[in-house]
PADREN-608589 format. One record per residue (C-alpha): residue number from 1; residue in three letters; z, y, x. Coordinates in Angstrom, 1 decimal, decimal comma, always signed. Each point is the difference from the previous one (the first is absolute). Example, Ala and Ser with C-alpha at 12.3 -4.5 7.8 and 13.67 -1.06 7.14 Angstrom:
2
    nr   rest       up    north     east
     1    ALA     +7,8     -4,5    +12,3
     2    SER     -0,7     +3,4     +1,4
//
This chain:
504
    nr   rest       up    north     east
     1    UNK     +0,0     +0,0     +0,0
     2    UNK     +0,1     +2,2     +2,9
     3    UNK     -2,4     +3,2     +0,5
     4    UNK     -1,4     +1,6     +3,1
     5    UNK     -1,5     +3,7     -0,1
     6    UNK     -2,4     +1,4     +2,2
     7    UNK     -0,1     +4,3     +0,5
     8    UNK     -3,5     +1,3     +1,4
     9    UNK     +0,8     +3,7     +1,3
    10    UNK     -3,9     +1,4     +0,0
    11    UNK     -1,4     +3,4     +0,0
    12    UNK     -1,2     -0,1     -3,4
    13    UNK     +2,8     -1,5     -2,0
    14    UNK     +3,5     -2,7     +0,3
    15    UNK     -0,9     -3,5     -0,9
    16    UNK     +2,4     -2,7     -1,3
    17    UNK     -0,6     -3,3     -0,3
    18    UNK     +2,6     -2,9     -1,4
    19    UNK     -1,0     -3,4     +0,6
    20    UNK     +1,7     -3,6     -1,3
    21    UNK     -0,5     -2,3     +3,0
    22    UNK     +1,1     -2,7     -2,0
    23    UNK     -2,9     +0,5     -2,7
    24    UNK     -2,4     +1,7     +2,5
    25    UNK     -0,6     +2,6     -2,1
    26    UNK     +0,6     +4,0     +0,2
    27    UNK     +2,1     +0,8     -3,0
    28    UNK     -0,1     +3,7     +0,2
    29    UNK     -2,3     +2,8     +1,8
    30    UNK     +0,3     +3,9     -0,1
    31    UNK     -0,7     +3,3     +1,6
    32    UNK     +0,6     +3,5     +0,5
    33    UNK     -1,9     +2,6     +1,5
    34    UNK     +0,4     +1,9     +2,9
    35    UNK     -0,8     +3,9     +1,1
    36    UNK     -2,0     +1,3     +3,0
    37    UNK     +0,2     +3,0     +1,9
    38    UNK     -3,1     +1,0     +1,5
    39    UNK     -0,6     +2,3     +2,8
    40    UNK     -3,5     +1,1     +1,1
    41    UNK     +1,0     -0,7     +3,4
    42    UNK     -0,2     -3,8     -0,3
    43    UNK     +3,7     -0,3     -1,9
    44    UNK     +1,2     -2,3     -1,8
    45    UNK     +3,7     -0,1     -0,6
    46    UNK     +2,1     -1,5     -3,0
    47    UNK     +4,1     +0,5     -0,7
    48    UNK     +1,8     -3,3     +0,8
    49    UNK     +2,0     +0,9     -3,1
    50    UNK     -3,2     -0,9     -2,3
    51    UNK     +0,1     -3,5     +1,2
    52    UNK     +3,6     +0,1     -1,1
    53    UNK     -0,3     +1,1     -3,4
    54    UNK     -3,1     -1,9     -0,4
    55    UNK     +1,5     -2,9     +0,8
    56    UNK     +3,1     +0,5     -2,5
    57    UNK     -2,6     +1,1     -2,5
    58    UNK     -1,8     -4,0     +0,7
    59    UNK     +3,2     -1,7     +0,0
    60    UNK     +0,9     +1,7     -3,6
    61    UNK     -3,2     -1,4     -1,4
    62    UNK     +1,3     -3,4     +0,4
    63    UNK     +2,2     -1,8     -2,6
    64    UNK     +3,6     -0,9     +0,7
    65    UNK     -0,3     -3,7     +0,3
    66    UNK     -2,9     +0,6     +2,0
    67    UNK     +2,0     +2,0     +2,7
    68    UNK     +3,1     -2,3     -0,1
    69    UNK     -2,1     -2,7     +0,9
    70    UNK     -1,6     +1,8     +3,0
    71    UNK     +1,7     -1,6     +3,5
    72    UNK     -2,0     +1,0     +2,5
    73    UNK     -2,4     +3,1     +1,1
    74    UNK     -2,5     +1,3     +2,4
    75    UNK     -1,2     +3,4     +0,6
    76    UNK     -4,0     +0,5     +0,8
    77    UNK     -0,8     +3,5     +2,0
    78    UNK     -3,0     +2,2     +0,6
    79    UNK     +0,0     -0,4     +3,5
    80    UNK     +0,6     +3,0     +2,7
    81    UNK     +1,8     +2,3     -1,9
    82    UNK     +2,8     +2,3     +1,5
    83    UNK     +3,6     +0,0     -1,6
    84    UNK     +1,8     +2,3     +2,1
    85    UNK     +4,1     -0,8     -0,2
    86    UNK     +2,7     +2,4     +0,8
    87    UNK     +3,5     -1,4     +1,3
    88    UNK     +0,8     -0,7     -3,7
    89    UNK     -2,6     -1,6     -0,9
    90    UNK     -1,7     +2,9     -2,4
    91    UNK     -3,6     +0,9     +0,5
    92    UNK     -1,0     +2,9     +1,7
    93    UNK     -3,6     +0,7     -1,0
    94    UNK     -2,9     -1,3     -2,3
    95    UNK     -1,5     -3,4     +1,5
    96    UNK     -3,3     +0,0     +2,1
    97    UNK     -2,0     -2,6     -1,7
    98    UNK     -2,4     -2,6     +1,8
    99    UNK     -3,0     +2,1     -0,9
   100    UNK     +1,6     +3,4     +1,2
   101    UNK     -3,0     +1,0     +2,5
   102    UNK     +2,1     +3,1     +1,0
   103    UNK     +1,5     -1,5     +3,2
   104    UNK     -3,3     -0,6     +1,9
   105    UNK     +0,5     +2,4     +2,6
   106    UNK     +3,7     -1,7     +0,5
   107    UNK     -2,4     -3,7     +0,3
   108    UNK     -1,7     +1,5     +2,7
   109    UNK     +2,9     +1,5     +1,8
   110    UNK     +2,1     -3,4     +0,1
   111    UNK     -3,1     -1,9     +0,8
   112    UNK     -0,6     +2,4     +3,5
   113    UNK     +3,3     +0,1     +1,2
   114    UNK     +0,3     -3,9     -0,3
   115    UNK     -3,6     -0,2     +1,9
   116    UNK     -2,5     -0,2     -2,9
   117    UNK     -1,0     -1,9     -2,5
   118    UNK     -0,3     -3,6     +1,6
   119    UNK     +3,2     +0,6     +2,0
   120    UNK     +2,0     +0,1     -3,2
   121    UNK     -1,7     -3,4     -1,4
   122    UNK     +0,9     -1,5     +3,6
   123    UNK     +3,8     +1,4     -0,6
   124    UNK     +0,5     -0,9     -3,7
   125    UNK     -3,2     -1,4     -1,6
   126    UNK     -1,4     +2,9     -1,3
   127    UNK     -1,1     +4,2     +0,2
   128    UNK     +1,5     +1,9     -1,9
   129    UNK     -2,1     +1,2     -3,0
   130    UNK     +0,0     +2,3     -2,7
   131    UNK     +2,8     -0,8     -2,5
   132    UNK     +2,1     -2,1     +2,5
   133    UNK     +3,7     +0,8     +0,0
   134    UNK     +0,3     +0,8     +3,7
   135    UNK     -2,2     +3,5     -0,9
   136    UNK     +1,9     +1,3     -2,5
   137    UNK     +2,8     +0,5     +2,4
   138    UNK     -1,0     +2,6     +1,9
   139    UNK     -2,5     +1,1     -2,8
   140    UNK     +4,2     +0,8     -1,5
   141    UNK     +1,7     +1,3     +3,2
   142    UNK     -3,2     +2,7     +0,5
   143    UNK     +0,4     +0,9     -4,4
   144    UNK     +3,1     -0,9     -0,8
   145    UNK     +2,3     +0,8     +3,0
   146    UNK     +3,0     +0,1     -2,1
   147    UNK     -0,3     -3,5     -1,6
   148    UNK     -1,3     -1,7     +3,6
   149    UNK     +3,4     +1,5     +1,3
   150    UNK     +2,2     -2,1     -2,6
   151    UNK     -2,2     -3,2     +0,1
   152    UNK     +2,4     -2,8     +0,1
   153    UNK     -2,1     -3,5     -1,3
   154    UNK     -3,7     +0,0     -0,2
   155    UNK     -0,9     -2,5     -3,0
   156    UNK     -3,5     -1,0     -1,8
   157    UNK     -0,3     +0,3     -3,6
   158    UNK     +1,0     -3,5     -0,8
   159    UNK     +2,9     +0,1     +2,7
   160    UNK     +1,8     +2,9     -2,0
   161    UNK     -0,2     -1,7     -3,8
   162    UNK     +1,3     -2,5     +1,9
   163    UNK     +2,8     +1,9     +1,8
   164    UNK     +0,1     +1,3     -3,7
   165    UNK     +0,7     -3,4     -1,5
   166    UNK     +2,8     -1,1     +2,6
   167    UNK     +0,9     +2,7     +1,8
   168    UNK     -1,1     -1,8     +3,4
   169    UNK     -2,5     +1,4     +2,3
   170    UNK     -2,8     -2,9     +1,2
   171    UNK     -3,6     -0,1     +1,0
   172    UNK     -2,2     -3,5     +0,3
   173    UNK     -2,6     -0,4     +2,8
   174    UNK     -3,4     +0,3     -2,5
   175    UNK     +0,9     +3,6     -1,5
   176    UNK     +1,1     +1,1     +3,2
   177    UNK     -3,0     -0,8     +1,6
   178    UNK     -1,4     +3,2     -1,3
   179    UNK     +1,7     +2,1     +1,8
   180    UNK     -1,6     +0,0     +3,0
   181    UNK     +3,1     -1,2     +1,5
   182    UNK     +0,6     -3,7     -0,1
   183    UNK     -1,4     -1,8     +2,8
   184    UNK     -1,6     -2,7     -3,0
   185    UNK     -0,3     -2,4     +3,2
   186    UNK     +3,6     -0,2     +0,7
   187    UNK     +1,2     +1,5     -3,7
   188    UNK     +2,6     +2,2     +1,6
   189    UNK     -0,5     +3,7     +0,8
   190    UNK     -2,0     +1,4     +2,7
   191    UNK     +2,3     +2,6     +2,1
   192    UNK     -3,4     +1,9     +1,0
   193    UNK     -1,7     +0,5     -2,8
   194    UNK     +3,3     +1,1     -1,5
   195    UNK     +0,4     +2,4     +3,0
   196    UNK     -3,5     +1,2     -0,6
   197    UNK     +0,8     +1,2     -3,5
   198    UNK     +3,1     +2,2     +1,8
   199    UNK     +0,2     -0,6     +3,5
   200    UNK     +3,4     +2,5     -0,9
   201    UNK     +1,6     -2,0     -2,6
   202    UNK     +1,3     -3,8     -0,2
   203    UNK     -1,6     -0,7     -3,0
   204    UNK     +0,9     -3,8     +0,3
   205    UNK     +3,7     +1,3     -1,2
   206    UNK     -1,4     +1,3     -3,6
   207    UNK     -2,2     -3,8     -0,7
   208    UNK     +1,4     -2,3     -2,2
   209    UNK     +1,4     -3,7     +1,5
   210    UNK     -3,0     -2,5     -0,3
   211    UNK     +0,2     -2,9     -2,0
   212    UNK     -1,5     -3,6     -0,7
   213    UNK     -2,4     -0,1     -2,6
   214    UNK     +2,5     -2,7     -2,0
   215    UNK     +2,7     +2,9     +0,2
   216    UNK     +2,2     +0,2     -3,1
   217    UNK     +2,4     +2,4     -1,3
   218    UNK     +2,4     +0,6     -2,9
   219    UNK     -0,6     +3,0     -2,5
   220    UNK     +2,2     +3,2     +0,2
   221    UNK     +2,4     -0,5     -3,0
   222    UNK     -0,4     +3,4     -1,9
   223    UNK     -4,1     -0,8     +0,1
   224    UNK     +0,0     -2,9     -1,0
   225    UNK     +2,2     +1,6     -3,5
   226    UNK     -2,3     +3,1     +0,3
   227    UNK     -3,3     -2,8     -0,4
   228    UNK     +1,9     -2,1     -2,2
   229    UNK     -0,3     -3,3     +2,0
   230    UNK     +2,6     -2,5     +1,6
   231    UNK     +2,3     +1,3     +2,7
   232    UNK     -0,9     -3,1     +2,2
   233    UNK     -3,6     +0,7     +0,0
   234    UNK     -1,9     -0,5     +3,4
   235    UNK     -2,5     +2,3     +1,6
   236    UNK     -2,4     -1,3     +2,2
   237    UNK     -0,9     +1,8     +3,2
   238    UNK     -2,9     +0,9     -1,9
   239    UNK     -3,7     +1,7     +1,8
   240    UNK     -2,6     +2,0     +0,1
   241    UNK     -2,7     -0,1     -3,0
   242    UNK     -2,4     -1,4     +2,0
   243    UNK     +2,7     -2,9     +1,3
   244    UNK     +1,1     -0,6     -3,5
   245    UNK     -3,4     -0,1     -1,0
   246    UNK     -1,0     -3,0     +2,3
   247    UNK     +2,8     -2,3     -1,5
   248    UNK     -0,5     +1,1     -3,5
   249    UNK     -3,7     -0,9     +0,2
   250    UNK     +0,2     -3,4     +2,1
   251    UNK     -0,7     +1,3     +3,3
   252    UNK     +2,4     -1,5     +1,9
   253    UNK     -2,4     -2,3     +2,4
   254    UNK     -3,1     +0,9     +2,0
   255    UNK     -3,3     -0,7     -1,2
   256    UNK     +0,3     +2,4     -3,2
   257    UNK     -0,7     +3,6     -0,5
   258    UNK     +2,2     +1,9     -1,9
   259    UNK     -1,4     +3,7     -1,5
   260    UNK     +1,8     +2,4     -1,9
   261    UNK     -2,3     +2,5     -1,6
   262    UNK     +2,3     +3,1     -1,0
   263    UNK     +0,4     +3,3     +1,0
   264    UNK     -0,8     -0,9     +3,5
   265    UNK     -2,1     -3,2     +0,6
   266    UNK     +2,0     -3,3     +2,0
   267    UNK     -1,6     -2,5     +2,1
   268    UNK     +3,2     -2,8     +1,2
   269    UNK     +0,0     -3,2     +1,1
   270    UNK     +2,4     -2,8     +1,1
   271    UNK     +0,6     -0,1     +3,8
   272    UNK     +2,4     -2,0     +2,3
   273    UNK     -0,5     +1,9     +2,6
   274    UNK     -0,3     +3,3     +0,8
   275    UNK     -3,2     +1,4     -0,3
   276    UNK     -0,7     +3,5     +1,7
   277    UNK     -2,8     +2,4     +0,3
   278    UNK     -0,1     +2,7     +2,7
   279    UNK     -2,8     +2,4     -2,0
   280    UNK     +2,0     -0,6     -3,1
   281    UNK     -2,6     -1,3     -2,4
   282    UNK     +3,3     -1,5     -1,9
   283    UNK     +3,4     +0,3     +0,1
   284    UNK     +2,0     -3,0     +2,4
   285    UNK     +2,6     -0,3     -2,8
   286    UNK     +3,0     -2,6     +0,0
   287    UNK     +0,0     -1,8     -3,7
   288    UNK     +3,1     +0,1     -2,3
   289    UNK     +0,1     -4,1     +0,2
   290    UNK     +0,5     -0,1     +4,0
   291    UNK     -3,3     +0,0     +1,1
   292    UNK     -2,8     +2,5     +0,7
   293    UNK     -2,3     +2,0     -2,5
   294    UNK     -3,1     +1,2     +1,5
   295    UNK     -0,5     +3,1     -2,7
   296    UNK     -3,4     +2,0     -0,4
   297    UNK     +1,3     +3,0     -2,1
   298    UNK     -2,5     +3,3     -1,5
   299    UNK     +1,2     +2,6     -1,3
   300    UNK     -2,5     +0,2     -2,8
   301    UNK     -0,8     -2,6     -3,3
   302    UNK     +1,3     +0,8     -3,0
   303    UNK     +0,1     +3,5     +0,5
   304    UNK     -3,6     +0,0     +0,6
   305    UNK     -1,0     -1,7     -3,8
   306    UNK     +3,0     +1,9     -1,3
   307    UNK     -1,6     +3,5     +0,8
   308    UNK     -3,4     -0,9     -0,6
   309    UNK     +1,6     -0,8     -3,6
   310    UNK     +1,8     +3,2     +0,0
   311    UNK     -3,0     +2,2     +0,5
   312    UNK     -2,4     -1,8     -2,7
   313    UNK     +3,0     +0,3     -2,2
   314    UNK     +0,6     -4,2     -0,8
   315    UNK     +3,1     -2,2     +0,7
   316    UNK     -0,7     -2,5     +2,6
   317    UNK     +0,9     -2,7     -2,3
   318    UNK     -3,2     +0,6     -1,4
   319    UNK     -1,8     +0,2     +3,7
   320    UNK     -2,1     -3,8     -0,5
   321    UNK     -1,2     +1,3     -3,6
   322    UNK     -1,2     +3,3     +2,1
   323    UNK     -1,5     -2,0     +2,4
   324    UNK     -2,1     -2,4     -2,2
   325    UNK     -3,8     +0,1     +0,8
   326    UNK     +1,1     +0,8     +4,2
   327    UNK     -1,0     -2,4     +2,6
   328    UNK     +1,4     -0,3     +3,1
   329    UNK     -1,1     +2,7     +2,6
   330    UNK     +0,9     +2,8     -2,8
   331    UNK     -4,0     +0,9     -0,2
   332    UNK     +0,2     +1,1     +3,8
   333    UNK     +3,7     +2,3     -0,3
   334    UNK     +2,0     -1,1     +2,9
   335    UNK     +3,7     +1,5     -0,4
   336    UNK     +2,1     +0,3     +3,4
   337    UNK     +3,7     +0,4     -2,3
   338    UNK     +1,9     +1,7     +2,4
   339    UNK     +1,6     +2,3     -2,3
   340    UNK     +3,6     -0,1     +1,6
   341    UNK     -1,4     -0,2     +3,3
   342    UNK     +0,1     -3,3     +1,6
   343    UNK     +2,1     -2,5     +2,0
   344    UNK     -2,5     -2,8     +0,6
   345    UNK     -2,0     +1,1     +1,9
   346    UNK     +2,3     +2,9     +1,1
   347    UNK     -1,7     +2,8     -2,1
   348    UNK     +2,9     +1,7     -0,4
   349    UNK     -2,2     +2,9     -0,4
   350    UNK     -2,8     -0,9     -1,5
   351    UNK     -1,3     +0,9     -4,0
   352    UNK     -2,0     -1,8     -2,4
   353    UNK     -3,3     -0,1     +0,1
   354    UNK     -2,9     -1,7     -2,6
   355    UNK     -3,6     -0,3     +1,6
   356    UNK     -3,4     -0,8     -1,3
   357    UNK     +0,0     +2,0     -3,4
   358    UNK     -3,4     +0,6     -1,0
   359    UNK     -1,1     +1,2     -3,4
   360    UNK     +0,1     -3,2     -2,2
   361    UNK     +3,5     -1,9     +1,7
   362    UNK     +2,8     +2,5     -0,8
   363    UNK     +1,3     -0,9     -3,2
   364    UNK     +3,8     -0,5     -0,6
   365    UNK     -0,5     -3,8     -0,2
   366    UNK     -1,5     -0,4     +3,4
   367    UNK     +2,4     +2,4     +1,4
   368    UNK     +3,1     -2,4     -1,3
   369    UNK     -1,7     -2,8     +1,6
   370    UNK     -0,9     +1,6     +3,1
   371    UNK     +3,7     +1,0     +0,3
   372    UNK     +1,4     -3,2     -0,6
   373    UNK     -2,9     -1,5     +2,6
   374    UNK     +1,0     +2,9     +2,3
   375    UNK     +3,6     -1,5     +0,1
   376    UNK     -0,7     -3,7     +0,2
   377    UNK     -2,2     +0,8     +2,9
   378    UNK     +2,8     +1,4     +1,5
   379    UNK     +1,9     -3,0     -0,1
   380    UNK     -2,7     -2,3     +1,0
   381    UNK     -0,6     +2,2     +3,3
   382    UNK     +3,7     -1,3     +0,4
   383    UNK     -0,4     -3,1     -0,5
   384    UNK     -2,9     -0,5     +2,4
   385    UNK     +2,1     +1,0     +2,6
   386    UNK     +2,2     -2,7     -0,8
   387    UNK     -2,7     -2,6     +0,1
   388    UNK     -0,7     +2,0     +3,8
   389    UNK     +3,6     -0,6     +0,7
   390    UNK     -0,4     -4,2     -0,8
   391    UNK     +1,2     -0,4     -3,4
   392    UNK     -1,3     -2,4     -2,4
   393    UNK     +0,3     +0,8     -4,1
   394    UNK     -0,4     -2,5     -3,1
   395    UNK     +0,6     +2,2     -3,0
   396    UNK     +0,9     +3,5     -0,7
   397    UNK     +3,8     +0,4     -2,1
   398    UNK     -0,8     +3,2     -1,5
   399    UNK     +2,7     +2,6     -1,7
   400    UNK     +0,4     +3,5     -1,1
   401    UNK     -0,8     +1,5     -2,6
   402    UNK     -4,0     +0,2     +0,9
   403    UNK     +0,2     -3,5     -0,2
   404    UNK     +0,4     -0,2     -4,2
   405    UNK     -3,7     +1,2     +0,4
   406    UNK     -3,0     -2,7     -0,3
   407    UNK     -2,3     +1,9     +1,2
   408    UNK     +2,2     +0,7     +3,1
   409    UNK     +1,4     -3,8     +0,4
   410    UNK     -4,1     -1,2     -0,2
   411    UNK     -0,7     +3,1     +2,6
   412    UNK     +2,9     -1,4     +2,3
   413    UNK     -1,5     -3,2     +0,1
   414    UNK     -3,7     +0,9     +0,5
   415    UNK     +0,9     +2,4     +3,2
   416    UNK     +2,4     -2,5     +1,3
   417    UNK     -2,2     -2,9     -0,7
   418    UNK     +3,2     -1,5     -0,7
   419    UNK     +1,9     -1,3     -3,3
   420    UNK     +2,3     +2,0     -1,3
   421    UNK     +3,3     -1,2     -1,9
   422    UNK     +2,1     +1,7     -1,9
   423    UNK     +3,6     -0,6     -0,3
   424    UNK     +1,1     -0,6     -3,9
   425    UNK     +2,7     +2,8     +0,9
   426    UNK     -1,7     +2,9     +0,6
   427    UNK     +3,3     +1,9     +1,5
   428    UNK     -0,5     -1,6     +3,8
   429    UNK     +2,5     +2,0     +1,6
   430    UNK     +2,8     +0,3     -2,6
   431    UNK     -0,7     -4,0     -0,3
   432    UNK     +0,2     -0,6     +3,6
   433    UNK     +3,3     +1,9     +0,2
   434    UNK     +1,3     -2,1     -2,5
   435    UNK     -1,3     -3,3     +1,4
   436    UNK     +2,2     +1,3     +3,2
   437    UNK     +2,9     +0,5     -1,9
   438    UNK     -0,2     -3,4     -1,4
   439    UNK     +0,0     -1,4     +3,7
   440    UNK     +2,0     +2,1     +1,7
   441    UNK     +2,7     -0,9     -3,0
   442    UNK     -0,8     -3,8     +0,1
   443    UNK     +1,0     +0,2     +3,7
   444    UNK     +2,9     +2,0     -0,6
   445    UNK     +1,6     -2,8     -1,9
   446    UNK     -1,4     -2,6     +3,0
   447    UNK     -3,6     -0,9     -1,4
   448    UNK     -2,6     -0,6     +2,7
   449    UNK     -2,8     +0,6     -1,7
   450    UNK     -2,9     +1,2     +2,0
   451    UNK     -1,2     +3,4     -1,8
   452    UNK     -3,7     -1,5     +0,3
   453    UNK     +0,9     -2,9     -2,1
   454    UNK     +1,5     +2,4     -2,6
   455    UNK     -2,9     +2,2     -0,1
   456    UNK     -2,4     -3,2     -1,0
   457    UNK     +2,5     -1,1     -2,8
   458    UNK     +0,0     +4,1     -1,7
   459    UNK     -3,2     +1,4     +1,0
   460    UNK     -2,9     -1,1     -2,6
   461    UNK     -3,2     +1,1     -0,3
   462    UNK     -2,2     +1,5     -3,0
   463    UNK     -2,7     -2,1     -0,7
   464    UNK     -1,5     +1,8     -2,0
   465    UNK     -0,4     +2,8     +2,5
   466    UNK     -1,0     -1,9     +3,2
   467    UNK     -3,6     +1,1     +0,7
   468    UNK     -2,6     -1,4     +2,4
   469    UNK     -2,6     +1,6     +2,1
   470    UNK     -3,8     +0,7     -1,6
   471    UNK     -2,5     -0,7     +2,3
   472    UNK     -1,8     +2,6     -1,0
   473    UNK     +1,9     +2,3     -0,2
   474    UNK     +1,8     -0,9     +3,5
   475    UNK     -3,4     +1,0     +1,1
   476    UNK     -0,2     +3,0     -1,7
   477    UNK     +3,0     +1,7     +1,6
   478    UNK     -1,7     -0,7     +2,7
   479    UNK     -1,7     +3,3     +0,9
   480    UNK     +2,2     +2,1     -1,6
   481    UNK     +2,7     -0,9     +2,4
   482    UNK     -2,0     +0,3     +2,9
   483    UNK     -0,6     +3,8     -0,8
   484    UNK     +3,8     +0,3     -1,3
   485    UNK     +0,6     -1,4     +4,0
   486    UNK     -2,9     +3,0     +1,0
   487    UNK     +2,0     +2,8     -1,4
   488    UNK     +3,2     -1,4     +1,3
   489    UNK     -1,3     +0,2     +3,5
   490    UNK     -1,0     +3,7     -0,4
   491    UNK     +3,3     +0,8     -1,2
   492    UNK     +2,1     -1,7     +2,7
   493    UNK     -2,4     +1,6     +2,8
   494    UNK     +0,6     +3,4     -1,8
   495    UNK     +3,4     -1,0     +0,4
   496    UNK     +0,1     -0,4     +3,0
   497    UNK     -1,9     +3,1     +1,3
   498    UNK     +2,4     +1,8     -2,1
   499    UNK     +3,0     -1,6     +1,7
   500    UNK     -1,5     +0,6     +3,6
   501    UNK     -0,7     +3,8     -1,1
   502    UNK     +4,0     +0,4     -1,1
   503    UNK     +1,1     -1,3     +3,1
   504    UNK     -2,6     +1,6     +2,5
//
């Protein structure tokens, strides 16, 4: 009869999930939405206090029984935020978000003084790009001299709900990763890069103890009456979003291709080893599960279809009715989706850009598609690098919220050349955080369970919305991606000229 709950911190909204093991079934789901501050410098910043209230506001939704049932809990993160702690553990200024482009100039700072870009992989596995952690440090001592001052504990989104929840301050080895701290080959923190980041300050004093991804611990009494669950509920260590995603979707063993298509587009895989990449065409993360999570990561998907939507005036839920009649290729539109900038490759200041309009292609419908082509080209650029790098796939495990599109499931496929399946709950990283929960409880009370063999006993596909690659159209996609590659290049070598001009 026991319940475990799964929390998804994203940028968007607060996700809960509440599973029954026992039945293998999830018995309750809800949300709450989430504000943005915007900056036209690149920020992106949201109060930690939302997450709070949303969070409440999700528990509230459930029914009393429900949340008396609930034993243990795992918290999912947007990864690389900044929750800056004073000595009391209040927060001292809005959180820098993962897509928070405002710290580039602080990227390239820490990556000269520790000896450029492939000196940091050597030190800890990766550069530092836009959005990692490590920037938004000295991005706060240069504009916020008075907060960096009375810094105390630097935490990541899903750290502080969880310091929320118990009142104990923790990280785990795969949100940590992106930091730009944590040597991901050794999983303990790199003393240069952190000196890079303030060769002044001992920032190792302010980080969180590191735990084991099986890490358990007890709920803070007054929350768990505030939330309305059991005072001897257990919360798991918990991860980043992309972490949690990999477990909730299966992805827990190399050979499969996990992809997330939100906000920001995911590429992860299964590793059992470390697998690192000095010009950073992915991130060397650790995984939540012990292991390593080679992680492709744009900065652009959804909010490519999403403003396309905007400006024609049509929800995206209507986007595969819009597109009806398209083919792939989007009559010749090639969209590069770079809207918020972009991480991979590191674009951080690149734009948008949509090529080949000619008098008879630009209609709304092939601009939808040739968004949502932009950003699965994106990905797949990612992904080819991983085939570069020796990695073998089977089948895609595809999530997010772009992924309750047909259209977009069939176009996933086609580029990839690979089938695509859909896990039958569609909530990957709030699932996964609950599937850790589960584990880390069972092992709590002296289960040895590995958390792969648990993953193949909860995670079930959707039949009904596994696809397979078209021939045809795999070979349609064909030319369309080799001019989406085309632009690209111009971009990055503008880039690049652009850099080399800032520095000469």
């Amino acid at each position: 009869m026991s319940l475990v709950a799964g929390l998804d911190v994203g940028t968007q909204s607060i996700k809960l999930i509440v599973y029954d093991p026992s039945a293998q079934r999830v018995v309750a789901v809800c949300g709450h939405p989430l504000e943005l501050m915007t900056g036209s410098d690149g920020r992106r910043e949201q109060r930690a206090q939302w997450w709070i209230d949303a969070i409440v506001a999700c528990f509230a939704k459930l029914d009393a029984t429900t949340r008396a049932r609930i034993v243990a809990l795992g918290v999912s993160g947007q990864q690389h935020g900044f929750v800056p702690l004073d000595a009391e553990g209040e927060v001292l200024a809005p959180v820098k978000l993962w897509c928070d482009t405002s710290s580039q100039r602080e990227c390239d700072e820490i990556m000269a003084v520790a000896g450029g870009a492939q000196r940091c992989a050597a030190l800890a596995g990766n550069p530092v790009l836009v959005g990692y952690t490590a920037s938004k440090l000295p991005w706060t001592r240069r504009h916020r001299a008075a907060v960096y001052e009375q810094l105390a504990t630097i935490m990541l989104p899903h750290d502080y709900v969880n310091f929320w929840l118990t009142g104990e301050r923790w990280m785990e080895c795969g949100d940590a990763s992106g930091t730009g701290w944590l040597d991901v080959r050794t999983r303990g923190w790199s003393s240069a890069m952190l000196a890079a980041t303030d060769p002044q300050r001992d920032l190792s004093a302010c980080l969180p103890p590191l735990v084991e991804a099986d890490f358990a611990c007890a709920i803070a009494r007054d929350v768990a009456d505030v939330l309305g669950v059991s005072r001897s509920v257990q919360v798991s260590a918990g991860g980043g979003d992309n972490m949690m995603a990999a477990i909730g979707t299966g992805n827990v063993a190399p050979g499969m291709l996990g992809m997330s298509l939100g906000t920001s587009g995911t590429l992860f895989t299964h590793a059992d080893h470390p697998v690192v990449d000095t010009t950073a065409r992915w991130a060397a993360f650790c995984s939540s599960d012990g292991g390593w999570l080679p992680l492709v990561c744009t900065m652009n998907c959804t909010v490519a279809t999403e403003s396309v939507a905007k400006a024609f005036g049509f929800d995206v839920r209507d986007g595969d009715a819009v597109m009806a009649g398209t083919a792939p290729g989007a009559g010749g539109l090639v969209m590069l989706p770079f809207l918020n900038g972009e991480r991979t490759p590191d674009l951080p200041y690149a734009r948008g850009s949509l090529h080949g309009m000619d008098i008879a292609n630009v209609t709304r419908a092939n601009l939808y598609r040739a968004a949502m082509e932009g950003a699965t080209y994106a990905l797949r650029n990612g992904y080819d690098a991983l085939l570069e790098a020796g990695l073998r796939f089977e089948a895609i495990r595809l999530t997010g919220g772009g992924g309750q599109s047909g259209v977009w499931r069939q176009m996933v496929a086609d580029v990839f050349a690979l089938p695509v399946e859909v896990p039958l709950q569609a909530e990957g990283a709030a699932f996964g955080a609950a599937l850790q929960a589960l584990w880390a409880s069972a092992r709590a009370d002296g289960e040895k369970t590995p958390l792969a063999d648990i993953v193949r006993k909860h995670v079930q596909l959707a039949s009904h919305l596994c696809v397979h690659p078209i021939p045809e159209n795999v070979a349609g996609y064909r030319p369309s991606y080799r001019q989406f590659l085309r632009h690209l290049d111009t971009v990055c070598s503008l880039g690049a000229n652009e850099q080399a001009s800032d520095i000469a």
